[in-house]
N, CA, C and O atoms as CSV, one atom per row, in Angstrom:
chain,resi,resn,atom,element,x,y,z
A,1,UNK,N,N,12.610,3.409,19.447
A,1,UNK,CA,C,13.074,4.174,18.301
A,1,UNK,C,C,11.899,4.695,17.480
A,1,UNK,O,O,12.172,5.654,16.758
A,2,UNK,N,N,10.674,4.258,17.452
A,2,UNK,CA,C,9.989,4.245,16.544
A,2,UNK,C,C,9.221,5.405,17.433
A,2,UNK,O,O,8.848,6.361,16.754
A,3,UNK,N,N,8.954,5.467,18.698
A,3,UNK,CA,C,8.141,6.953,19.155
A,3,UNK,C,C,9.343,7.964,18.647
A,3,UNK,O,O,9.021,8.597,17.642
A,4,UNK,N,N,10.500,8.201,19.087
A,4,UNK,CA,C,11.580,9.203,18.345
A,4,UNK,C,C,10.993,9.743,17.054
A,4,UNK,O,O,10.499,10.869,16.980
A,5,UNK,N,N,11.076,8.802,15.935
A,5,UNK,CA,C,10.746,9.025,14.791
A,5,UNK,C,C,9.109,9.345,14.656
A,5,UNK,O,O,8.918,10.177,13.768
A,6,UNK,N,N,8.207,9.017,15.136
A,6,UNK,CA,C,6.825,9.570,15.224
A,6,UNK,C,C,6.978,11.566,15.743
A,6,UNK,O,O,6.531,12.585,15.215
A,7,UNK,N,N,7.878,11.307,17.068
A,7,UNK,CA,C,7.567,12.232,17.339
A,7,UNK,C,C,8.445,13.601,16.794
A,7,UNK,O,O,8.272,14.703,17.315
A,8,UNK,N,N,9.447,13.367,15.631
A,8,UNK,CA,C,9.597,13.699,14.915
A,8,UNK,C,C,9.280,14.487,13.142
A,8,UNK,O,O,9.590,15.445,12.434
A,9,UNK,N,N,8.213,12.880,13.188
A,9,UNK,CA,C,7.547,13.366,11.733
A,9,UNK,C,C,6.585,14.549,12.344
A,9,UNK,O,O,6.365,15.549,11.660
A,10,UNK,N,N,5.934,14.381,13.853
A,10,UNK,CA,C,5.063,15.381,14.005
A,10,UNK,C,C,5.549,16.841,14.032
A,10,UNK,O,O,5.019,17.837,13.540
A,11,UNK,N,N,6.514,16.734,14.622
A,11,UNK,CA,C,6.936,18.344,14.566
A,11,UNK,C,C,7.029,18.840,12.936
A,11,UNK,O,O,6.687,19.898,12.407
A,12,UNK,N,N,7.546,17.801,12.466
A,12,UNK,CA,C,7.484,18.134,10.716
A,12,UNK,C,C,6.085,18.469,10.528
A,12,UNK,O,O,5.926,19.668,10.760
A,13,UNK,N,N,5.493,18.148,10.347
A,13,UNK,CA,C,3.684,18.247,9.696
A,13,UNK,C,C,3.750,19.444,10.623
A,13,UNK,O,O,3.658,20.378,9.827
A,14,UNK,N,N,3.838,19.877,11.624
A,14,UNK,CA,C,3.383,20.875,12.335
A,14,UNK,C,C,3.957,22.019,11.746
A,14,UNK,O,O,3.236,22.998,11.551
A,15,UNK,N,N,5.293,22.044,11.398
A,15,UNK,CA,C,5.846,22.949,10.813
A,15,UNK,C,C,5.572,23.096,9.593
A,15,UNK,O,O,5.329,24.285,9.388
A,16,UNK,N,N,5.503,22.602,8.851
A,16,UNK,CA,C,5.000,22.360,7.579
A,16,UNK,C,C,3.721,23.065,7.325
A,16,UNK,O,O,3.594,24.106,6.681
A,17,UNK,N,N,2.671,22.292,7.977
A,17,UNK,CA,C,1.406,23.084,8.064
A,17,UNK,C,C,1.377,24.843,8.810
A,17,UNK,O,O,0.620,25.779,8.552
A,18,UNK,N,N,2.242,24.770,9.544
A,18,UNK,CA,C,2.054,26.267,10.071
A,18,UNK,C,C,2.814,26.972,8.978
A,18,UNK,O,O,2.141,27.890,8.508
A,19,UNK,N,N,4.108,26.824,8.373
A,19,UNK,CA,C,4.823,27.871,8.071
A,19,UNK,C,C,4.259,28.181,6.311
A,19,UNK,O,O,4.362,29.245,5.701
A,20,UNK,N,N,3.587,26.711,5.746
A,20,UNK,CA,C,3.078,26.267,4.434
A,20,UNK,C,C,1.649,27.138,3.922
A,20,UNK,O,O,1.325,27.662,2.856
A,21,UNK,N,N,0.972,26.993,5.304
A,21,UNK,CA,C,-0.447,27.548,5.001
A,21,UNK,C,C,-0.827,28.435,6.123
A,21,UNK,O,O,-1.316,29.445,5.617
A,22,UNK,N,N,-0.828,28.493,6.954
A,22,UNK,CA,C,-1.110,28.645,8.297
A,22,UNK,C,C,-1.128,29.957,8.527
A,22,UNK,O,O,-2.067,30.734,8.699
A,23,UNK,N,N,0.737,30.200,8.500
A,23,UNK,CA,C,1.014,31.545,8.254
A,23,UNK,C,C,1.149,32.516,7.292
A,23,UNK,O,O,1.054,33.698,7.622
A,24,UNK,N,N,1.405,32.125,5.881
A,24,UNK,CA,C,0.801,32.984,5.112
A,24,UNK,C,C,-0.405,33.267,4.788
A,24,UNK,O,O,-0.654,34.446,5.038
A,25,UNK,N,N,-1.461,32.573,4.239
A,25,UNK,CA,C,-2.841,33.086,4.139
A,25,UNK,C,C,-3.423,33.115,5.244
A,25,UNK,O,O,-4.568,33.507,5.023
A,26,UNK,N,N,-3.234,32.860,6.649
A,26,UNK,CA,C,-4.371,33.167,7.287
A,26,UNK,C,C,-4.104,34.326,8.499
A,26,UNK,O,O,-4.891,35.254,8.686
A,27,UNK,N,N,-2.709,34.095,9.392
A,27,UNK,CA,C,-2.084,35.022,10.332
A,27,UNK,C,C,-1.773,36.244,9.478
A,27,UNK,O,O,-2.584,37.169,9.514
A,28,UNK,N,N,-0.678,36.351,8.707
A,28,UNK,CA,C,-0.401,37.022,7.988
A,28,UNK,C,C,-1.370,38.204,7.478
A,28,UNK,O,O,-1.133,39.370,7.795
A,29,UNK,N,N,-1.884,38.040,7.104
A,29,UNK,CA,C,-2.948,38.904,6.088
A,29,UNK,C,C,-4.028,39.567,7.490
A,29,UNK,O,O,-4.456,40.687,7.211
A,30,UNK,N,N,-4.446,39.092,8.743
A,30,UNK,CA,C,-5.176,39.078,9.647
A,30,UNK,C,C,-4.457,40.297,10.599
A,30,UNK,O,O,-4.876,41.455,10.608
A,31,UNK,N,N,-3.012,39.699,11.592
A,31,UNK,CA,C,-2.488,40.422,12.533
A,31,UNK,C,C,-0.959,40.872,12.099
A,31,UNK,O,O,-0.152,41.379,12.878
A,32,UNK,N,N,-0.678,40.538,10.460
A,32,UNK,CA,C,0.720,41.208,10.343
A,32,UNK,C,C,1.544,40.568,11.134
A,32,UNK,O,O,1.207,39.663,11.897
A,33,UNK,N,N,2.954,41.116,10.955
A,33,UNK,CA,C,3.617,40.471,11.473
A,33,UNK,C,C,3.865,40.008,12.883
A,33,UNK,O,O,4.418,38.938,13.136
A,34,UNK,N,N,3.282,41.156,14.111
A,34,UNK,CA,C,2.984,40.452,15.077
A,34,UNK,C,C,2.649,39.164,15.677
A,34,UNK,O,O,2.917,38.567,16.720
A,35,UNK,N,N,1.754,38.904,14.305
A,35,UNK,CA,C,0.864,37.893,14.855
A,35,UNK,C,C,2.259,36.410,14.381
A,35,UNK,O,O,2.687,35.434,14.998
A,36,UNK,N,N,2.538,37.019,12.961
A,36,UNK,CA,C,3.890,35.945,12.818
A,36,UNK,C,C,4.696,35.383,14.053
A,36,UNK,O,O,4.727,34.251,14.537
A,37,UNK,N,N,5.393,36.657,14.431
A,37,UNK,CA,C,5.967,36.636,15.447
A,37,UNK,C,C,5.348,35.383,16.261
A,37,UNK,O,O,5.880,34.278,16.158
A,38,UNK,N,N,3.923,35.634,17.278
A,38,UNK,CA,C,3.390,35.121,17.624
A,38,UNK,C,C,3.413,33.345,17.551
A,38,UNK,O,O,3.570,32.461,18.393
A,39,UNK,N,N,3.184,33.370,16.183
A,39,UNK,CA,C,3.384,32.029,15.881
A,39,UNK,C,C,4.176,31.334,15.863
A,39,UNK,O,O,4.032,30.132,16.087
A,40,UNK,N,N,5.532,32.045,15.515
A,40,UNK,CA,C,6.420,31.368,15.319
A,40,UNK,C,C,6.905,30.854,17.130
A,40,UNK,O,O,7.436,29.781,17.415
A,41,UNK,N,N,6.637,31.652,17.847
A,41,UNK,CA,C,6.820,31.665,19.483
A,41,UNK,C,C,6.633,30.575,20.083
A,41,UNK,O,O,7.367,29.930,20.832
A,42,UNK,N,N,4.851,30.277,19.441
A,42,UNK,CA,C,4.293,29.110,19.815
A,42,UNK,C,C,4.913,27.493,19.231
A,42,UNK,O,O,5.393,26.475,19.730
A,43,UNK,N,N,4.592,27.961,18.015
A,43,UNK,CA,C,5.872,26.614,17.762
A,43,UNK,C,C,6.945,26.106,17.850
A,43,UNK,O,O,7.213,25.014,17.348
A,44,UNK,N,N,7.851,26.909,18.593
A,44,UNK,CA,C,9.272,26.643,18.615
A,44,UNK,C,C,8.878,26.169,20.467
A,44,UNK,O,O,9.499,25.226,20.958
A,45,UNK,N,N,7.795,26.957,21.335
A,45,UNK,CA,C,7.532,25.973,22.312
A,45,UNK,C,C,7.142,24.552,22.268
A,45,UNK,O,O,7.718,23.722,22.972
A,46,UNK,N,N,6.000,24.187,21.311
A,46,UNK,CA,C,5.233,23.251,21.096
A,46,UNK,C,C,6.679,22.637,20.600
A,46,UNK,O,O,6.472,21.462,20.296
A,47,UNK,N,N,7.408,22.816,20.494
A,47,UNK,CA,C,8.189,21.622,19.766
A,47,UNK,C,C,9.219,21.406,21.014
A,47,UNK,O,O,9.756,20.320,21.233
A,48,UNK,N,N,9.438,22.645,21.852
A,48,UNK,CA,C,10.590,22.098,23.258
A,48,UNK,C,C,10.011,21.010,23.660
A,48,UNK,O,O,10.575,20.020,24.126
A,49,UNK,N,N,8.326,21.245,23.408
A,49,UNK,CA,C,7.307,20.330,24.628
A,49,UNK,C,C,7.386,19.284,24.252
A,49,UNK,O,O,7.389,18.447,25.155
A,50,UNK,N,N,7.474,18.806,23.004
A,50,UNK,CA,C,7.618,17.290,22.192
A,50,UNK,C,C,8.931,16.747,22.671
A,50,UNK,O,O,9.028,15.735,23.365
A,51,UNK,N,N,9.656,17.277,22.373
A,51,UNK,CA,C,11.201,17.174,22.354
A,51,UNK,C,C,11.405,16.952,24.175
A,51,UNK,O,O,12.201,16.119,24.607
A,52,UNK,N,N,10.787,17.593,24.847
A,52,UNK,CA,C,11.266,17.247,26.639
A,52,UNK,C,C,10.370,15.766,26.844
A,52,UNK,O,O,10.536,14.923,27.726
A,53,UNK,N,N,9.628,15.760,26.009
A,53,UNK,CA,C,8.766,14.424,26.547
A,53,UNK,C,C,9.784,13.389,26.060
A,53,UNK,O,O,9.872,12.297,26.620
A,54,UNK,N,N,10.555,13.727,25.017
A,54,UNK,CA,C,11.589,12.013,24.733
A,54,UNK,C,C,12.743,12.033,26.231
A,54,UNK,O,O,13.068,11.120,26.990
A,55,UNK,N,N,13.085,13.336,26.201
A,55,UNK,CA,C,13.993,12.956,27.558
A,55,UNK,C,C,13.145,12.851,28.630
A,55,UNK,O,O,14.028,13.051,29.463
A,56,UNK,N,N,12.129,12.698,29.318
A,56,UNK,CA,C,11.030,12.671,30.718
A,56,UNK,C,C,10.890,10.751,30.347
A,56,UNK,O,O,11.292,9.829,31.056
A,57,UNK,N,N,10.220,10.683,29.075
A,57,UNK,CA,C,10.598,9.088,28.443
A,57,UNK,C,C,11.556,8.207,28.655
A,57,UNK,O,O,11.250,7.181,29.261
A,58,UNK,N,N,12.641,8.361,28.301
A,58,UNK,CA,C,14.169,7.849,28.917
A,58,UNK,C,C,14.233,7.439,29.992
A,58,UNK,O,O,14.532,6.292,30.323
A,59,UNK,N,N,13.811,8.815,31.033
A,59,UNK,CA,C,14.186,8.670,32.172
A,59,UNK,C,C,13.341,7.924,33.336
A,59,UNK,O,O,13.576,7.582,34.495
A,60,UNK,N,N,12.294,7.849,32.490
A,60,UNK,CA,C,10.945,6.830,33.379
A,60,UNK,C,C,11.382,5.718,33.036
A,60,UNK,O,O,11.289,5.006,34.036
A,61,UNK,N,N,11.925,4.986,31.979
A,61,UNK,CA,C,12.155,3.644,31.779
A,61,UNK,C,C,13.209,3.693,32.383
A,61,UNK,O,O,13.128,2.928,33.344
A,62,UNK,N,N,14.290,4.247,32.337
A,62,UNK,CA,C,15.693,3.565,33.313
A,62,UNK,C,C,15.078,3.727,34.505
A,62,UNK,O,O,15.762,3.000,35.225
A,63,UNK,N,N,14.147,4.251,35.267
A,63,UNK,CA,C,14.415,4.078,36.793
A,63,UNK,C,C,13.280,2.577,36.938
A,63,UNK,O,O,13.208,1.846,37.926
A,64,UNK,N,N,12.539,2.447,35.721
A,64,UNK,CA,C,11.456,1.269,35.898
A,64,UNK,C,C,12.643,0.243,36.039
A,64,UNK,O,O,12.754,-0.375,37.098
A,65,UNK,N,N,13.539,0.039,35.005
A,65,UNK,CA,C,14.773,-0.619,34.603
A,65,UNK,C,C,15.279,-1.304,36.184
A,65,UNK,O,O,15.268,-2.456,36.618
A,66,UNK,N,N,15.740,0.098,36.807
A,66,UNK,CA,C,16.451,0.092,37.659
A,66,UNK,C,C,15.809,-0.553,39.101
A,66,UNK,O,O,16.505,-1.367,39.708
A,67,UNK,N,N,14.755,-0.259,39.525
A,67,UNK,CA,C,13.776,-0.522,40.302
A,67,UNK,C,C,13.402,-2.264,40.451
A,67,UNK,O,O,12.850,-2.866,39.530
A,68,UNK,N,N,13.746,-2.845,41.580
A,68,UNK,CA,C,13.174,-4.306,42.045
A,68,UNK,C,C,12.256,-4.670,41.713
A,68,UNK,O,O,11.859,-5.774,42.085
């Protein structure tokens, strides 16, 4: 339970920091909204990628589970 919730608070801070500072003073002002775009692209991957590692997780312990 406690990686869940880690890997939770991280996507928070990540979002936080990108959408808080990240993207307004520094993308923003640089490549316009493209570059927003951009970002926002990347983080909504970076976060599938967090998020598939709890189910890949699961599924390595039940077959350890399961396994002689």
């Amino acid at each position: 339970m406690t990686k869940i919730a880690i890997r939770f608070v991280a996507i928070g801070m990540l979002h936080s920091f990108l959408y808080g500072y990240l993207v307004p003073f520094v993308i923003y002002p640089r490549f316009g909204h493209c570059g927003i775009t951009f970002v926002v692209i990347v983080a909504i991957l970076i976060s599938i990628g967090i998020m598939a590692t709890l189910k890949l997780g699961k599924n390595k312990k039940r077959t350890k589970e399961n396994d002689p």
